[in-house]
C-alpha positions in Angstrom: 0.0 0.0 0.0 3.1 2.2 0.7 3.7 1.6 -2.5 0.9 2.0 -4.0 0.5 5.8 -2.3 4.4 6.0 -3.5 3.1 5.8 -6.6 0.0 8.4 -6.6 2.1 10.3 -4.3 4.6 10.3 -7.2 1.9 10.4 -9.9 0.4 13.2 -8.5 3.6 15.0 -8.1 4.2 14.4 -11.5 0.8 15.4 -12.6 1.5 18.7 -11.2 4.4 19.0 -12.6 2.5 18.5 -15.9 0.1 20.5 -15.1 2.1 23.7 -14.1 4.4 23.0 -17.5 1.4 23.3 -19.7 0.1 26.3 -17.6 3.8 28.1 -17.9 3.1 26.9 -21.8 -1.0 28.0 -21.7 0.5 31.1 -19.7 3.0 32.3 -22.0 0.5 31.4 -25.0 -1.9 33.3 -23.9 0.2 36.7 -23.0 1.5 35.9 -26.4 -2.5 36.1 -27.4 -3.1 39.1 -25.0 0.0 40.9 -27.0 -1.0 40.4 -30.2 -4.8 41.4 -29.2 -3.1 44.2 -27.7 -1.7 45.2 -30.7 -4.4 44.6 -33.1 -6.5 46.5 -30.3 -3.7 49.7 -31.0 -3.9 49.2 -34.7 -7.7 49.5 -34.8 -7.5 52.1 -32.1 -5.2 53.9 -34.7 -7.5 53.0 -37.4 -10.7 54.4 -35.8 -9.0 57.3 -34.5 -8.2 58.0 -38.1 -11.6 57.0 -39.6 -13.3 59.2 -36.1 -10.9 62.3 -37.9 -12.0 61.7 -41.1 -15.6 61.4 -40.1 -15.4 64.8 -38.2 -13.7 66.4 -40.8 -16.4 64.9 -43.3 -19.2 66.0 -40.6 -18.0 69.7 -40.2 -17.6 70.6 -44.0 -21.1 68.7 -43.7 -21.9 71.3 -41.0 -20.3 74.3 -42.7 -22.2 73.0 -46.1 -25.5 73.2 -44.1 -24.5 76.6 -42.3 -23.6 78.1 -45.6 -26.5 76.9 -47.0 -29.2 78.0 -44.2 -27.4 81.4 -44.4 -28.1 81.7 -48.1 -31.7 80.1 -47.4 -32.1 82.4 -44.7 -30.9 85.8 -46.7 -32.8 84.7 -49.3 -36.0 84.7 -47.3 -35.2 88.1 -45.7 -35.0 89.2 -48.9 -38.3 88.2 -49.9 -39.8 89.1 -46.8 -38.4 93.0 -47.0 -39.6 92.8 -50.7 -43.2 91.5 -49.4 -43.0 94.2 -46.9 -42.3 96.5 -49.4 -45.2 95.2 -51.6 -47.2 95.1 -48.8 -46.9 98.8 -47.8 -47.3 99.9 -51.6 -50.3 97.6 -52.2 -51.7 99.6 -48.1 -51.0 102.8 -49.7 -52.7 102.2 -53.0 -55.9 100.8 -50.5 -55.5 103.6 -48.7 -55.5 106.2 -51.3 -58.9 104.3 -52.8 -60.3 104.9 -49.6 -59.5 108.4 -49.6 -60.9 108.8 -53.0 -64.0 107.1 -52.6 -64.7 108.4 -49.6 -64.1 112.2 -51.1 -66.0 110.4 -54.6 -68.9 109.2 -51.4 -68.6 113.0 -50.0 -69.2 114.5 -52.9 -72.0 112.7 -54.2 -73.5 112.6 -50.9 -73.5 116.6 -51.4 -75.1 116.4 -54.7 -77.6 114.3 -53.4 -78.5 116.8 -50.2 -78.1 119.5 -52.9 -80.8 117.4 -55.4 -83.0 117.2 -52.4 -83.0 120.6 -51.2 -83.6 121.9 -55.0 -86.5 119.3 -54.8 -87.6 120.3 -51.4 -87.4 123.9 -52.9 -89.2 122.7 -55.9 -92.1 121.0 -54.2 -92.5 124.2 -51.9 -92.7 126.2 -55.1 -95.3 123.7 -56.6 -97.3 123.8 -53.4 -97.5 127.1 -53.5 -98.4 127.7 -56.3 -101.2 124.9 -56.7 -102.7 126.5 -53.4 -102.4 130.2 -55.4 -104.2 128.1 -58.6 -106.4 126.9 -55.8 -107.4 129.7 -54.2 -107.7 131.7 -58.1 -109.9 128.8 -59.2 -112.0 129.0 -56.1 -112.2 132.4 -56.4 -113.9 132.1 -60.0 -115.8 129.8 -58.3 -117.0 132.0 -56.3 -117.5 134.7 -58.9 -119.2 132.8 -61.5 -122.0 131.3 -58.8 -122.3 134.6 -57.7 -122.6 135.8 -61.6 -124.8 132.8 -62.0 -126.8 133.6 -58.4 -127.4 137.3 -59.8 -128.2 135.7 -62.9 -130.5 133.6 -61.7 -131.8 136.3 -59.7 -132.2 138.6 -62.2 -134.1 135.9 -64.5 -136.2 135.2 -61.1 -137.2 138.8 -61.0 -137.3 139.3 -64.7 -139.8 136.3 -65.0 -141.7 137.9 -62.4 -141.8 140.9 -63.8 -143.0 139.4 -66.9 -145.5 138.0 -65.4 -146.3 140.8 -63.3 -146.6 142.6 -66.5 -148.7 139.3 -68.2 -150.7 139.7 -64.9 -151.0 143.6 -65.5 -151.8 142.9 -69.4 -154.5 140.7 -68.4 -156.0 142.5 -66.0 -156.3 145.6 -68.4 -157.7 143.4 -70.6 -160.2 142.1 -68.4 -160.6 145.2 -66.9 -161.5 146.5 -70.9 -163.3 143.4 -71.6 -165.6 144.0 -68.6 -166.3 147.7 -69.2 
């Protein structure tokens, strides 16, 4: 049994043996690994810093582009908007100027119109006045010819009496003659 721990004793030292060789081996394998990882890591490090230059370079002439651009954009639409203004102001005065001359063109016509009205006014006064004079003239001949025709009548009245008054006296004479 001695023996046979000997032997794992002696196994196991030489599995350990083994087993810190191929570690040393695994170890200096792998640094050899990390190194070369490490270096690859630098050259894409390199790489990428180059590519992230590039990039920004790319990304502020982008940026410039774009400023340069919204600059001319935004004179542009200054531009437009001072010659809108201007437009704008031209196109109020013109408005305004209509107003002013329709509302003189309203002023004036509203004055003819008073003026038309007063001459009508005026004119229906005189026409009044005067068909109350025509009035008054016709019912004044009125008046005279039924007093003309009164008198007439009168007279014919009296003169038909005094014809027959006179008939009246006739025949009496004549009766008056006849019986004597």
């Amino acid at each position: 049994m001695e023996e046979v721990k000997k032997e794992i004793a002696a196994t196991s030292d030489e599995q350990d043996y083994r087993r810190e060789g191929q570690m040393f081996f695994l170890g200096s394998w792998v640094q050899g690994e990390i190194r070369d990882l490490r270096n690859e890591i630098r050259e894409l490090r390199k790489e990428m810093a180059e590519k992230e230059t590039g990039l920004r370079q790319e990304i502020n002439t982008g940026i410039s582009l774009l400023r340069q651009e919204i600059k001319t954009v935004e004179n542009n639409l200054r531009q437009e908007i001072a010659a809108l203004r201007q437009e704008m102001k031209t196109e109020n005065n013109n408005l305004r100027q209509e107003i002013t001359a329709l509302r003189h063109e309203m002023k004036t016509e509203n004055n003819n119109l008073c003026q038309e009205i007063a001459a009508l006014h005026q004119e229906i006064k005189t026409e009044n006045n005067n068909l109350r004079q025509e009035t008054k003239s016709l019912e004044n001949n009125l008046r005279q010819e039924i007093a003309a025709l009164a008198h007439g009548i009168k007279s014919l009245f009296w003169a038909t009496i005094g014809i027959a008054v006179a008939a009246l006296a006739v025949t009496i004479s004549v009766a008056v003659k006849v019986w004597r």
